[in-house]
C-alpha positions in Angstrom: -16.1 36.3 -63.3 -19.1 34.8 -65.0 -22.8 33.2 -63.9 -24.8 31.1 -65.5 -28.3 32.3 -66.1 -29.5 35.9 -64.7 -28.3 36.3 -61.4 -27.6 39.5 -59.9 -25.3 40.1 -57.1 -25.5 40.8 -53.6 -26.8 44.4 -53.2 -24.1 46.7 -51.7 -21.8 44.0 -52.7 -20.3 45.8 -55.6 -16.1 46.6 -55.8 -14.0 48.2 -57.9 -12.6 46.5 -60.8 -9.2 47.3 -59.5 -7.8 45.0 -56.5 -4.8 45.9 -55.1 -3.6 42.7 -53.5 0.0 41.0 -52.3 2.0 39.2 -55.2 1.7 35.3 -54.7 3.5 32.7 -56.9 2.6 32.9 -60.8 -1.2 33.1 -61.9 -2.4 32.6 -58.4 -5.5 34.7 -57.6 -5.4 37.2 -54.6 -7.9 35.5 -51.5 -9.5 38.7 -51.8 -10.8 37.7 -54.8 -12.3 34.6 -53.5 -13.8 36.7 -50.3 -15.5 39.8 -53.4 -17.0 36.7 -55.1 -18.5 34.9 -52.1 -19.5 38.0 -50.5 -21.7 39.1 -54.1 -22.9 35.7 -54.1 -23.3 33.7 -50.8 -24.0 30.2 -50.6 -25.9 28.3 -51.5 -24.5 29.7 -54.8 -21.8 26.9 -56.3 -18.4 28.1 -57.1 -16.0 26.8 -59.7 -12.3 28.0 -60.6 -11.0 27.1 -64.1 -7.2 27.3 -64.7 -6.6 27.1 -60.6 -3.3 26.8 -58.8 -2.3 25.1 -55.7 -4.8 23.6 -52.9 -8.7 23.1 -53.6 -10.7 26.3 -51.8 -13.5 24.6 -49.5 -17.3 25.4 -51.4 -15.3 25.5 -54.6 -15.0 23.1 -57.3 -12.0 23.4 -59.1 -10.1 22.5 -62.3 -6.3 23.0 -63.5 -3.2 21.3 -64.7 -1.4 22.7 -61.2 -4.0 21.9 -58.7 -2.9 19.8 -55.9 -5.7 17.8 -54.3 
């Protein structure tokens, strides 16, 4: 995860670096990492997702070579 100029996250909103989450298909991230990074930062931050896989996440914009739009 990375931000663009100084913005700290939600307070209370912190997790452990560890997510233990059900295996999907190949390089797919977990939804609950979606849900850690909208809860730390709620709209009306902007999201992106570099390298994604599969469908386009509403709020999000994404980029990959296996995104289906």
């Amino acid at each position: 995860m990375g931000t663009k100029g100084s913005f700290l996250p939600e307070e209370g909103s912190l997790v452990p670096s560890v997510i233990y989450a059900e295996k999907t298909e190949h390089s797919k991230k977990p939804e609950e990492v979606y849900r850690i990074i909208e809860n730390m930062y709620p709209p009306p931050f902007r999201y992106i997702e570099i390298f994604a896989r599969g469908r386009k996440r509403d709020g999000w914009e994404a980029f990959g070579d296996e995104l289906i739009e």
